[in-house]
C-alpha positions in Angstrom: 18.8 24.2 -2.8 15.2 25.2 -4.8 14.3 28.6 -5.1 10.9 27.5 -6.3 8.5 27.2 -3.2 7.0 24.0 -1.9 4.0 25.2 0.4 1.2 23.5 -2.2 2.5 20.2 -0.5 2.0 21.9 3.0 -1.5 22.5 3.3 -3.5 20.9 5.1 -6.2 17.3 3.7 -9.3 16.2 5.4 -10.4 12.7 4.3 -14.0 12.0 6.0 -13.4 13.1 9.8 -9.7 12.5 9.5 -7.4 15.9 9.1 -4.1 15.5 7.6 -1.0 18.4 8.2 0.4 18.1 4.7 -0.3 16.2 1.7 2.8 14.2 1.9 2.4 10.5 2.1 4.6 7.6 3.5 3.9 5.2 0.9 3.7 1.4 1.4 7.1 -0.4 1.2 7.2 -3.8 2.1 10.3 -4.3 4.5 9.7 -7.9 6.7 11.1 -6.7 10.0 8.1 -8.5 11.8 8.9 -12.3 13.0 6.5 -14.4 13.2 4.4 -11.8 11.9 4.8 -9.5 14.6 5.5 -5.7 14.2 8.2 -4.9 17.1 9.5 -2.1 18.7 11.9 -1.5 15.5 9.1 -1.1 13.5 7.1 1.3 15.9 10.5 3.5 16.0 10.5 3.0 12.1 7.1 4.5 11.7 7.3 7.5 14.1 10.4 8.7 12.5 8.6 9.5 9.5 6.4 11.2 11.4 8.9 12.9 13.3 10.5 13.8 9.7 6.7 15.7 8.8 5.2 12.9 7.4 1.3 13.6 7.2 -0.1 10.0 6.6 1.4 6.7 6.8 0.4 4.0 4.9 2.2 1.0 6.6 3.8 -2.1 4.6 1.3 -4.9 3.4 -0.3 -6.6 6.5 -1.8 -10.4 5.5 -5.3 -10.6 6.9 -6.7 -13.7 8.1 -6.6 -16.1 5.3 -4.1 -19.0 5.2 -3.5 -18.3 1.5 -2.3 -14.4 2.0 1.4 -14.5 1.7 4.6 -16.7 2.3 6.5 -14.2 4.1 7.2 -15.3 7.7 8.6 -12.2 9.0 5.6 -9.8 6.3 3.3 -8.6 9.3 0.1 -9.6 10.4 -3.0 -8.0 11.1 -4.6 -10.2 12.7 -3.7 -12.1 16.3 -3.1 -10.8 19.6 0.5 -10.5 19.1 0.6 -8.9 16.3 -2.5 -6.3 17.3 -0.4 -5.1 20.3 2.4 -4.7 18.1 0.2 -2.1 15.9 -0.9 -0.9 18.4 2.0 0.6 19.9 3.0 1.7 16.0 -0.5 4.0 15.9 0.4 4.8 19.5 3.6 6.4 18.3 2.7 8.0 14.9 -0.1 9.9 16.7 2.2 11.2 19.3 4.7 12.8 16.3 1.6 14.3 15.0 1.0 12.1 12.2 -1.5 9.7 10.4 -1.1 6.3 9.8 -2.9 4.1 7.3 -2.9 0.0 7.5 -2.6 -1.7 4.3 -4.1 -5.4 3.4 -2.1 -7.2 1.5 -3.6 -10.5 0.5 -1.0 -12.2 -2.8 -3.4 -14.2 -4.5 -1.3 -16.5 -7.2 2.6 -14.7 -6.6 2.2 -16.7 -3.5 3.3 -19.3 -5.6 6.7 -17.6 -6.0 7.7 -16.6 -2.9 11.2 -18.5 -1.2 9.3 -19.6 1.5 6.4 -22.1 0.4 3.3 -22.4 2.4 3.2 -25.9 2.7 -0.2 -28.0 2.6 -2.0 -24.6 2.0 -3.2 -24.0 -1.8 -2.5 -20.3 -3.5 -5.3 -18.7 -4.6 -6.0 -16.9 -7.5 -9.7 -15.5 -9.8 -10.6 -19.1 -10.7 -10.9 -20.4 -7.0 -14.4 -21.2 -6.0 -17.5 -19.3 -5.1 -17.1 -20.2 -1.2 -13.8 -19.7 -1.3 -14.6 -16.0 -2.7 -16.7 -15.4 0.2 -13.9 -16.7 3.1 -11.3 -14.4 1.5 -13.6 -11.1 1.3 -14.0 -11.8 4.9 -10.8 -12.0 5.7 -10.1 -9.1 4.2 -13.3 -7.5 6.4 -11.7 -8.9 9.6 -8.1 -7.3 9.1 -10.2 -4.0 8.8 -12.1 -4.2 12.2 -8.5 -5.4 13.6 -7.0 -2.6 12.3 -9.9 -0.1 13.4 -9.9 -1.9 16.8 -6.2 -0.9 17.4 -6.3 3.1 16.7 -5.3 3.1 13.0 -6.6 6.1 11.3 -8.2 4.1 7.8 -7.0 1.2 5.7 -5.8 0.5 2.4 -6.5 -2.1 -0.1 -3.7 -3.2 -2.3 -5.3 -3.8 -5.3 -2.3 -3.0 -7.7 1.2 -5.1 -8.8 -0.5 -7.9 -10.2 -1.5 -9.3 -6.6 -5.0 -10.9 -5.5 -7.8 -8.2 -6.8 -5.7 -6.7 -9.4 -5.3 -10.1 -10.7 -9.1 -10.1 -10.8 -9.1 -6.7 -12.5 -6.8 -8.1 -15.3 -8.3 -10.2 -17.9 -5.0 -11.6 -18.6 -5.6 -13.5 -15.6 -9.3 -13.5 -14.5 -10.7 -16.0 -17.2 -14.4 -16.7 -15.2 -17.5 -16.3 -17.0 -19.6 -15.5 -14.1 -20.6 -12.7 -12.5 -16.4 -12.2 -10.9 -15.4 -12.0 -14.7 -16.1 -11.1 -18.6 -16.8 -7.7 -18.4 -14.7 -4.8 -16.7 -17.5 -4.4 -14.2 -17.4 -8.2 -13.9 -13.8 -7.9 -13.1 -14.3 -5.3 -10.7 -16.8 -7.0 -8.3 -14.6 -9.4 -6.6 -12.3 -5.7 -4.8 -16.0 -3.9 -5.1 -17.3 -6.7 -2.6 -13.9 -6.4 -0.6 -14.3 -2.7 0.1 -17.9 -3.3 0.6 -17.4 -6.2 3.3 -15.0 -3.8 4.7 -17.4 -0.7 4.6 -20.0 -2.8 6.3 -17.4 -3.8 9.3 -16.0 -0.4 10.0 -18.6 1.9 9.2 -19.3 5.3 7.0 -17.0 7.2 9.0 -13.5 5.1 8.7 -11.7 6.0 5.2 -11.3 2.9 2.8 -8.5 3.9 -0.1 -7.7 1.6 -2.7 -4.4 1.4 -4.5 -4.5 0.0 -8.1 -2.1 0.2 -11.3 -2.1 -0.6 -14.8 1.5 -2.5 -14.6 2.7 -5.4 -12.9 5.7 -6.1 -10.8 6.3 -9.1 -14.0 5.5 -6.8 -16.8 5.6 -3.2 -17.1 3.9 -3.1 -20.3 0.6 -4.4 -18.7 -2.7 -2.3 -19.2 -6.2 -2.7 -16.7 -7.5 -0.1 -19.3 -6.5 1.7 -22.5 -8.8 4.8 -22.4 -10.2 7.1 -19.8 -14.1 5.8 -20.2 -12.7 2.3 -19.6 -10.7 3.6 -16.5 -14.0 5.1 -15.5 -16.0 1.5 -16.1 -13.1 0.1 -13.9 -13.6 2.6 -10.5 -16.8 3.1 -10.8 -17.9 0.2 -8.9 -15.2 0.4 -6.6 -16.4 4.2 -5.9 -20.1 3.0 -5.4 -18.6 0.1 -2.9 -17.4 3.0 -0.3 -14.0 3.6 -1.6 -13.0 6.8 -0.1 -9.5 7.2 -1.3 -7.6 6.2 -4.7 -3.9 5.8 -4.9 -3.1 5.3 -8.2 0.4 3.8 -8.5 2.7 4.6 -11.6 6.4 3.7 -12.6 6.5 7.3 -12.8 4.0 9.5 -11.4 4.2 12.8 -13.8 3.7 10.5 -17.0 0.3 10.8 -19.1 -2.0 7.9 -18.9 -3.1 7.5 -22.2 -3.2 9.1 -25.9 -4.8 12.1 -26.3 -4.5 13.8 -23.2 -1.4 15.2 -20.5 -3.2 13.7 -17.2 -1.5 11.4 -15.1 -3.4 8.1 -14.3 -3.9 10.2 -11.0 -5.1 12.7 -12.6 -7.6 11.3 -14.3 -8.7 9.1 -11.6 -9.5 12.1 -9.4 -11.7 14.0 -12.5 -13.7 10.6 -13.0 -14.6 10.0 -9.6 -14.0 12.9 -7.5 -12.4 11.4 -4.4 -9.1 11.9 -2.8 -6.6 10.8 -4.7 -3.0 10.0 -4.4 -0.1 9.8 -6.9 3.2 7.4 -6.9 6.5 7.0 -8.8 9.6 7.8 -8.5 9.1 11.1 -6.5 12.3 13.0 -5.6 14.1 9.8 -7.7 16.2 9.2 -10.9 14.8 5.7 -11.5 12.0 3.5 -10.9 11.4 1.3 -7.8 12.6 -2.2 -10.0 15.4 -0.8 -11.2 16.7 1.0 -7.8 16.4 -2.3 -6.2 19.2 -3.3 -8.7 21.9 -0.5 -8.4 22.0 3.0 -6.6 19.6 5.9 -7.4 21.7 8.4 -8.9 19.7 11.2 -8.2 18.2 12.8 -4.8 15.5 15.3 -6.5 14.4 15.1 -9.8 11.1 16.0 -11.2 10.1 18.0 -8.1 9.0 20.9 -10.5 6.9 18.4 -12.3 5.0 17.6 -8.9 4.7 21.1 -7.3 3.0 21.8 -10.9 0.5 18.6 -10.3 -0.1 19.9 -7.2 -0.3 23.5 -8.3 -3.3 22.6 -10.5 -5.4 20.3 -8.3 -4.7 17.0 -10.3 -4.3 15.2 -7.3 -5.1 15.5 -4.2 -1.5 13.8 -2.2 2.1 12.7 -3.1 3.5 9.1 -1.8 6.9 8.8 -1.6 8.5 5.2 -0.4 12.3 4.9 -1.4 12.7 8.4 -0.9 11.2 8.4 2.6 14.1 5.2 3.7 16.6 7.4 2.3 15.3 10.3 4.0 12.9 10.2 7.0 13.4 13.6 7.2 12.4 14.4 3.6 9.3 17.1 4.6 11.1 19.2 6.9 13.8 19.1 4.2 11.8 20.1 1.7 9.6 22.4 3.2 13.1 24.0 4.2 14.0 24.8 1.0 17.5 23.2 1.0 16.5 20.0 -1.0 20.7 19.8 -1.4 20.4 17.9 1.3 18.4 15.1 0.4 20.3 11.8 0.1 19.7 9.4 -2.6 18.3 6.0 -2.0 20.9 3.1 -1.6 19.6 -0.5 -1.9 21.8 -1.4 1.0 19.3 0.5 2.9 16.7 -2.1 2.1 19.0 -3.9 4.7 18.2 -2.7 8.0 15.4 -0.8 9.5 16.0 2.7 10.6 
């Protein structure tokens, strides 16, 4: 049990017209429970147990938009097609009926298509060096998947522009070698997911909250770095702030580490003093290892650093907390916490990676 009270994560969060209970976030975890590309009736039970648990937004798994290109997972869901659309709808359906929020995140995989088990056939990966009308069908594809996912109930959608997929490999310059106006520069690397979020702003409106999620490292190398020093890091969301982005999750290994020399703020931190939005932190909440390593052997641990996050929250460096692993370990894991008797909490268990409950 904590003696040490958790009520900063209680409190309510508005995000544009959307009110949140808590600031506790389901974060996305990819799971491919969805044949065909079609969330079931699983996956709605999956998704309203979290908000059952206290949950106060979801942000679902990565959903490929429309664009042959997106991903070679055939059981990663859709959001697009009527199947699929009904499926999500009955997942919103049920998350608002436990009182929750949920989140749709596009996930388009750019080049690590190329590495997935299943291959996509006759159909080309994509990657920063495709062509300018190829640019264009992607961005709206990306638009589309929004309006679908508006269409259906969901409360906003996320970009996943971190891990080394599509627009963080135009981010990178380790991988976006164009001398036009997609590359060169860090604002030149920016435009491609500035143009997503804008295509997307201009499909769902100013009232619909857009969030972003980017990192520095990559699912292939930890080490990576977008940007070195805050006033890069501010070059680098700037743009993506004056496209319409509304909300920035900024995923780390581990959340309570500083982002750079000089200073204690996390990369969350810092991304909510440069641009004043909303702002979410990741990694390894309530957790002993990181998300790579865990997938390898059993967490050891079922709370650690929690006094390091009730002091981020305690001083406003971020706004909200995303949890994944801890959340399939424990749907419950608000009520426990808010409870007090964090004792409880389970630690996560690959095999659980296994099944969907």
């Amino acid at each position: 049990m904590t003696t040490r009270s958790p009520q900063v994560l209680f409190s309510p969060h508005q995000i544009l017209g959307v009110r949140l209970r808590n600031r506790i976030v389901m974060a996305p975890m990819t799971r491919a429970f969805s044949p065909g590309g079609v969330p079931g009736e699983d996956v709605a039970a999956y998704y309203r147990r979290r908000a059952e648990g206290g949950v106060g937004l979801i942000i679902t798994e990565g959903t490929y938009p429309p664009h042959a290109a997106a991903g070679f997972d055939p059981k990663v869901p859709h959001m697009y097609g009527e199947a699929a659309l009904a499926g999500w709808r009955r997942v919103v359906e049920g998350v608002h009926a436990a009182g929750g929020r949920i989140f749709s995140q596009l996930w388009h995989l750019g080049m690590q298509a190329s590495r997935g088990p299943v291959p996509l056939g006759d159909v080309h990966p994509v990657g920063p060096s495709m062509p300018l009308a190829e640019i264009r069908t992607v961005i709206e594809a990306y638009g589309a998947a929004a309006a679908n996912a508006q269409s259906v109930g969901f409360d906003g959608v996320e970009i996943h522009a971190a891990h080394g997929y599509l627009i963080d490999q135009f981010f990178w310059d380790k991988t976006n070698h164009r001398t036009d106006h997609y590359g060169g520069s860090l604002e030149g690397r920016a435009r491609f997911g500035a143009d997503v979020v804008a295509e997307i702003r201009a499909r769902v409106g100013k009232a619909f909250p857009v969030a972003l999620r980017f990192s520095q490292f990559k699912i292939e190398d930890y080490d990576a770095r977008l940007v070195n020093t805050a006033a890069e890091l501010d070059r680098l969301l700037t743009p993506l702030t004056d496209a319409g982005v509304d909300v920035f999750h900024a995923s780390a290994r581990r959340f309570w580490e500083a982002a750079f020399t000089g200073s204690t703020l996390t990369l969350a931190g810092w991304t909510r003093k440069l641009t004043g939005k909303s702002t979410i932190a990741v990694g390894s909440v309530s957790l002993g290892t990181d998300m790579m390593t865990s997938f390898g052997t059993d967490d050891p641990s079922g709370m650690s650093e929690i006094d390091s996050l009730l002091d981020c929250m305690e001083r406003g460096e971020f706004d909200m907390i995303a949890l994944g692993r801890a959340l399939i370990a424990n749907p419950e894991w608000p009520l426990i916490v808010q409870s007090g008797h964090t004792d409880r909490l389970q630690p996560f268990r690959r095999a659980a990676l296994a099944t969907l409950t």
